[in-house]
DRENLUMBA-492388 format. One line per 10 residues: number of its first residue (from 1); their letters; for each residue x, z, y of C-alpha. Coordinates in pm, 1 decimal, decimal comma, padded with zeros to 6 digits. Layout:
<pts>
NUM> a> X:Z:Y ~ ...
</pts>
This chain:
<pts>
1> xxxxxxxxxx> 12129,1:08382,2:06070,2 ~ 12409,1:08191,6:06239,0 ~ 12203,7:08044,4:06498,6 ~ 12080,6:08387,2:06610,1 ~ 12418,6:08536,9:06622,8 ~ 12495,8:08229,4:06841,1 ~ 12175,4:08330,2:07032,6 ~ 12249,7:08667,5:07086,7 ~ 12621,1:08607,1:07216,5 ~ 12482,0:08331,7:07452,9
11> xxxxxxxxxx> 12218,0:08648,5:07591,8 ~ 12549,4:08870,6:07595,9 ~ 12772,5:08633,5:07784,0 ~ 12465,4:08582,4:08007,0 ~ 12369,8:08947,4:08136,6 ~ 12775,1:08998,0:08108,2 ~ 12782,7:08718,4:08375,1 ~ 12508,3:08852,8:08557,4 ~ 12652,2:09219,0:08616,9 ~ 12951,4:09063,7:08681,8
21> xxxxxxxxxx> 12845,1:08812,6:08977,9 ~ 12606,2:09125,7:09141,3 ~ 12941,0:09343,5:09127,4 ~ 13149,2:09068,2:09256,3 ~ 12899,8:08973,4:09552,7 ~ 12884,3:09341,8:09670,5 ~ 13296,8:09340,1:09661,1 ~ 13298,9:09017,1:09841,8 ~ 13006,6:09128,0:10165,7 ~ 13233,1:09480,2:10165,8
31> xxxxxxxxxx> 13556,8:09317,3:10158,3 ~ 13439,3:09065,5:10462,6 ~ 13295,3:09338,8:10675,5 ~ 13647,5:09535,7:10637,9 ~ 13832,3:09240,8:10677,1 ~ 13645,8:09182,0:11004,4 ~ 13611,6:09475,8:11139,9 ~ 13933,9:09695,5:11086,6 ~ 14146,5:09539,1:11356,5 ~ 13929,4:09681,1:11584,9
41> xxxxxxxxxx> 13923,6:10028,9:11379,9 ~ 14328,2:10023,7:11364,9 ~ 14336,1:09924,4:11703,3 ~ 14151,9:10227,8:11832,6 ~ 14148,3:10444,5:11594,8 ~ 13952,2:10761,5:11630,5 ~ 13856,7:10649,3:11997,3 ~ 13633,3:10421,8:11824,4 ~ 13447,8:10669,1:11635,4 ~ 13475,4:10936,9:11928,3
51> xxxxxxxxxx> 13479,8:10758,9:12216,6 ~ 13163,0:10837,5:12401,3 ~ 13153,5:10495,0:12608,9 ~ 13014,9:10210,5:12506,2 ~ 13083,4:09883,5:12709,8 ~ 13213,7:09584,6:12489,0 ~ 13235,3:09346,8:12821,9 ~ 13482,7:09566,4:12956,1 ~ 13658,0:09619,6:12588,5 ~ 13576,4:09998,5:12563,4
61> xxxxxxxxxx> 13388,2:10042,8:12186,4 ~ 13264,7:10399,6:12159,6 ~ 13029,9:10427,7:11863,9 ~ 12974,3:10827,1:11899,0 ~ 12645,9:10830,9:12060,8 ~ 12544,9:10546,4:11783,2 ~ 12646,2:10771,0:11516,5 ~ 12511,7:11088,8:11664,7 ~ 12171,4:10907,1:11705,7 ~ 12185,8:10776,9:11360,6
71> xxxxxxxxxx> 12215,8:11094,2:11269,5 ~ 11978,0:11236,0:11464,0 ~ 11685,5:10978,8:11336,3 ~ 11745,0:11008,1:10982,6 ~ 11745,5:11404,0:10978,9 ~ 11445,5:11400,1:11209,1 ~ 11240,0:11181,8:10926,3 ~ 11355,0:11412,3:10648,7 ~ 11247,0:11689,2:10834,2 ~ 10913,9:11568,1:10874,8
81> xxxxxxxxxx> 10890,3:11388,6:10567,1 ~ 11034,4:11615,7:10309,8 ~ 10777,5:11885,3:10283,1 ~ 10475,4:11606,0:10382,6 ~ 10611,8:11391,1:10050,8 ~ 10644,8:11686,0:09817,2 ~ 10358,7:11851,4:09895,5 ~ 10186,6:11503,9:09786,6 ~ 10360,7:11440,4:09509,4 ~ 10289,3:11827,4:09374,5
91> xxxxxxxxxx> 09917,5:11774,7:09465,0 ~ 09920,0:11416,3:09272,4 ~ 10126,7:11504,2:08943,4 ~ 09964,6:11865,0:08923,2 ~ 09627,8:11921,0:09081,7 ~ 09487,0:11570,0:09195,4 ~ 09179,2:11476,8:08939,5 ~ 09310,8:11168,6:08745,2 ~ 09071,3:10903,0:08889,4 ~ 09173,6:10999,7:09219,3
101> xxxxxxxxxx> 09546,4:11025,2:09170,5 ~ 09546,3:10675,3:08970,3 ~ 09333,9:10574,8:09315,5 ~ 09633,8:10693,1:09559,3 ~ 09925,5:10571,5:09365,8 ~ 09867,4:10235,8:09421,3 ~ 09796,9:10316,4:09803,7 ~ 10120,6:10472,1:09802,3 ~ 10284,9:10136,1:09663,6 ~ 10127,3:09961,6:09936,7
111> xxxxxxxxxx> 10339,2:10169,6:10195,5 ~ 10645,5:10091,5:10075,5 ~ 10576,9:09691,1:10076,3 ~ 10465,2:09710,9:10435,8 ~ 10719,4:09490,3:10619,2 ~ 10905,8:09724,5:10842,4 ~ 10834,4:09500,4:11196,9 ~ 10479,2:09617,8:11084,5 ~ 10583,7:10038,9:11143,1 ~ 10766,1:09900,7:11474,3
121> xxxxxxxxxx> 10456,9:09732,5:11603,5 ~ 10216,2:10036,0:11514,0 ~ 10498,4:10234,7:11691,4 ~ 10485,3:10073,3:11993,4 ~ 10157,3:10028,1:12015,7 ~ 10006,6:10393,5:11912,7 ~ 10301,8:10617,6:11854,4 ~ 10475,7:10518,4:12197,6 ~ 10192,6:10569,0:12462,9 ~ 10058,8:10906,6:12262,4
131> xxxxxxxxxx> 10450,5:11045,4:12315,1 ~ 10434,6:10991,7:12738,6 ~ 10054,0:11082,9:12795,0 ~ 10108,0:11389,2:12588,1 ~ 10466,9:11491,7:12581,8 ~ 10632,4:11304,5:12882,8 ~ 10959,5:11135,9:12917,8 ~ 10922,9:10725,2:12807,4 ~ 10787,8:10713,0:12490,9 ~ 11040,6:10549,3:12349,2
141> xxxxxxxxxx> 11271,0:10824,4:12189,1 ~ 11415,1:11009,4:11973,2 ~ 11061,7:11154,7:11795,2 ~ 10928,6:10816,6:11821,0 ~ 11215,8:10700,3:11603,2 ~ 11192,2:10990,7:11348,5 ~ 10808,5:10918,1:11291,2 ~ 10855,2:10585,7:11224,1 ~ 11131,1:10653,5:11012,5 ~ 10941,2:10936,5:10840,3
151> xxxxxxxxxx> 10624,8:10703,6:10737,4 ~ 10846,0:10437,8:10584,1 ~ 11034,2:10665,7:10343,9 ~ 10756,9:10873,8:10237,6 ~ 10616,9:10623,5:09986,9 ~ 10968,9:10669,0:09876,7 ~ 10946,7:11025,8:09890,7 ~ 10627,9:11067,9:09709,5 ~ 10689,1:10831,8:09403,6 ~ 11028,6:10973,4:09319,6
161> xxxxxxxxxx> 10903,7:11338,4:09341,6 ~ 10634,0:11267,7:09188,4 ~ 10747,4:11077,4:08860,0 ~ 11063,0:11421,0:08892,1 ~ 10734,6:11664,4:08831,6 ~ 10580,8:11457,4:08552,2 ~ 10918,9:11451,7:08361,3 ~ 10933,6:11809,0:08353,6 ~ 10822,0:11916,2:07947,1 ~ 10521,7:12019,4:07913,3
171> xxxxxxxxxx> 10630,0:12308,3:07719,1 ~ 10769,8:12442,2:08014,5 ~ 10400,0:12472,0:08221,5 ~ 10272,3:12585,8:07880,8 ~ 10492,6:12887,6:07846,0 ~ 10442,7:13000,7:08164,9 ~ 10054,4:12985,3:08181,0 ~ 10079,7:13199,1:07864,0 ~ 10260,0:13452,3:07986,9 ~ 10014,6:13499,7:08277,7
181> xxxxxxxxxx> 10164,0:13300,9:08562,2 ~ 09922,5:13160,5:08786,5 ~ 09908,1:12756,3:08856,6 ~ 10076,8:12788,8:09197,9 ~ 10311,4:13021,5:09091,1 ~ 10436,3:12829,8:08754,3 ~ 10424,8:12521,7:08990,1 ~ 10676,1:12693,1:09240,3 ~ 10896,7:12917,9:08953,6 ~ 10909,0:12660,7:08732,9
191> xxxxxxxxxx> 10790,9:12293,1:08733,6 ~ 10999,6:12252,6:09074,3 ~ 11299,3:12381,1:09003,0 ~ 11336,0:12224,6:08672,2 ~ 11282,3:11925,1:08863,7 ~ 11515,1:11938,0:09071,0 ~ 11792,8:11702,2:09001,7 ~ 11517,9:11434,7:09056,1 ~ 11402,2:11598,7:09378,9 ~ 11743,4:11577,8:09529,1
201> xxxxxxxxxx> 11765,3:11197,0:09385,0 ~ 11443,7:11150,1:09626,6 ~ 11579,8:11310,5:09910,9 ~ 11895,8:11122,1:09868,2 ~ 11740,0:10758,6:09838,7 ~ 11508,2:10872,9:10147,5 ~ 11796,3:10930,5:10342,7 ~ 11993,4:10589,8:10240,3 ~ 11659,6:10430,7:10332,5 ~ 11588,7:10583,7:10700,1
211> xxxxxxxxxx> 12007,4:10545,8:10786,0 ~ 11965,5:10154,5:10694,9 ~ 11657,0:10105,8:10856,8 ~ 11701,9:09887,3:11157,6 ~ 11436,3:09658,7:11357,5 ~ 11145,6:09945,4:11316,2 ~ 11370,5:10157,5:11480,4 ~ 11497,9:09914,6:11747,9 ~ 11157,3:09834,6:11829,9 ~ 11076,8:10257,2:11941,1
221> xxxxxxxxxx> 11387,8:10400,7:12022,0 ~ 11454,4:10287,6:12344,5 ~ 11790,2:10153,0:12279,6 ~ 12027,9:10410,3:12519,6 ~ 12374,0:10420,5:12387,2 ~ 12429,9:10768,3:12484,3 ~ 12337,4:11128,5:12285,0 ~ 12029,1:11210,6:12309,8 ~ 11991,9:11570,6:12432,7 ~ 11637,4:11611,8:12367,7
231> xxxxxxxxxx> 11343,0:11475,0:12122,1 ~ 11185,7:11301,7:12409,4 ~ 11526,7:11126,6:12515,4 ~ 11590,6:10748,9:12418,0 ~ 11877,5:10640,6:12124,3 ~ 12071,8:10386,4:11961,2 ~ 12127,4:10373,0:11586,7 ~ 12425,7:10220,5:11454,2 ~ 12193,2:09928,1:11279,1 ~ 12018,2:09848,5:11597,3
241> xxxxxxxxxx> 12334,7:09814,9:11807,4 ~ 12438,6:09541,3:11550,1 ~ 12109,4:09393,3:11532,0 ~ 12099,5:09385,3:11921,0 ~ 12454,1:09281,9:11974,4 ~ 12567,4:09030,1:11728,8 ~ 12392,5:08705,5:11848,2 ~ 12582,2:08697,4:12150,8 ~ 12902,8:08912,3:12066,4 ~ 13195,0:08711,9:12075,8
251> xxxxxxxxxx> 13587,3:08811,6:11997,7 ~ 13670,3:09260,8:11953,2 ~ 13292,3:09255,1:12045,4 ~ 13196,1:09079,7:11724,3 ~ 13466,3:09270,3:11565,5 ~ 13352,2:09627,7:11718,4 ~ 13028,1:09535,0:11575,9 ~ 13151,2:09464,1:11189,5 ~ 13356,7:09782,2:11221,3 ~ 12996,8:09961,1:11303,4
261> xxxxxxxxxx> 12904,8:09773,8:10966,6 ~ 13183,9:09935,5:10798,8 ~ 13094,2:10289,1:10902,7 ~ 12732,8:10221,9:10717,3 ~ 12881,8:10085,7:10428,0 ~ 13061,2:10379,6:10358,5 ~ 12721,4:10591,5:10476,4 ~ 12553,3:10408,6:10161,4 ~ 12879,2:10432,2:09922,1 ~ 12853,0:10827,4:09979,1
271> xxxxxxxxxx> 12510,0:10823,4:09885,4 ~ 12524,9:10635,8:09598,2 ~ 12811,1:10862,8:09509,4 ~ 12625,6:11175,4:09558,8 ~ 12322,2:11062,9:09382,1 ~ 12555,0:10927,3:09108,4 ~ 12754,7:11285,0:09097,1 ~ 12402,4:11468,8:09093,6 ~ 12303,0:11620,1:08753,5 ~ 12122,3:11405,4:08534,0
281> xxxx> 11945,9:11672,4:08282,7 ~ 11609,5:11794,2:08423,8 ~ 11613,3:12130,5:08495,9 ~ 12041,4:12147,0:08553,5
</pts>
């Protein structure tokens, strides 16, 4: 008996330590960034989040058009990728045979372990060339970006949905087939919106994935730090100006640059406060 208690305070004191370093090394990477990067934010100010120039040799840091593009992409691959990924996880956990949806599950899985240089290469490649034969303008824009974007979080997407749907009680698809509802309609009355805490979760960790996503969307964007007024016009994200930037930034450039980290760090700190703050009960 006494060496188990001694065993199971050792296993304490060990995951205790654990939680405690992972908590500790995500205070220590946010405290650097800041620690970097706010000279630069107290020295401008709002004309670093407004200013509409960008031109770090000439020590003007305007990260508007980044964050407008940012925004732009992400939105553009929830748009597409919303309805696509619930209308597959509704088909899987509701009216796919079981041999088939244990068939496209795994498939599924395999999306979300593609590296994301892979999406960037199929984007240039395919996506890219079918944008300017068929729509105009370079290729490398704004819808570009959002496709790419939109494929990577789907897998995403789909599994969250999915396992949302399957959590719902059964009672609940029982009682409405017996009082007459059809399939579709107890599907749409009431497996979906009991479900949907866990379909705003998805949604949520979709978005956190497509505003962190960086060298797929460097690789099909184009790169222009200016708004984009149209779908076929070229953008910068906030991660690719870092990405392209910080190997030969040097003083306020670097800094400029770890301020732009900043500004994503609180991105993903809102979003893991929302989904945090988001009912847990199914059906609330």
């Amino acid at each position: 008996m006494i060496s188990r208690r001694w065993y199971e305070r050792i296993v304490e004191k060990f995951l205790l330590g654990s939680a405690v370093a992972a908590v500790l090394t995500v205070f220590l990477i946010g405290a650097f960034v800041l620690f970097e990067g706010f000279p630069i934010l107290s020295a401008h100010g709002l004309g670093f989040l407004f200013g509409r120039e960008w031109a770090p040799l000439q020590g003007v840091f305007g990260v508007f058009p980044m964050i407008v593009g940012t925004f732009y992409a992400t939105f553009g691959a929830l748009i597409l990728s919303v309805p696509i990924g619930l209308a597959c996880a509704v088909y899987l956990a509701e009216y796919a045979p079981r041999w088939f949806a244990e068939m496209i599950r795994p498939a599924v899985l395999l999306l979300a372990g593609i590296p994301s240089v892979v999406y960037g290469f199929f984007g240039v490649v395919v996506l890219v060339p079918f944008i300017m034969n068929h729509f105009g303008g370079w290729g490398f824009s704004l819808l570009a970006a959002s496709v790419v974007l939109a494929l990577m979080i789907l897998p995403t997407m789909i599994g969250i949905s999915e396992d949302a749907i399957r959590s719902v009680p059964r009672s609940y698809k029982e009682g409405s087939l017996a009082l007459g509802a059809t399939h579709w309609q107890t599907v749409k009355k009431v497996m979906l919106p009991a479900a949907r805490s866990g379909l705003t979760a998805a949604v949520v960790l979709s978005l956190g994935k497509a505003a962190g996503e960086t060298m797929a969307v460097l690789m099909v964007a184009g790169n222009v730090a200016a708004i984009p007024t149209s779908i076929l016009d070229p953008l910068r994200t906030l991660t690719a100006n870092v990405a392209l930037e910080m190997s030969y930034a040097f003083g306020d450039h670097t800094r400029a640059l770890f301020a732009s980290g900043v500004l994503l760090l609180l991105v993903v700190i809102g979003l893991n406060t929302l989904l945090y703050l988001l009912p847990k009960r199914t059906g609330t």
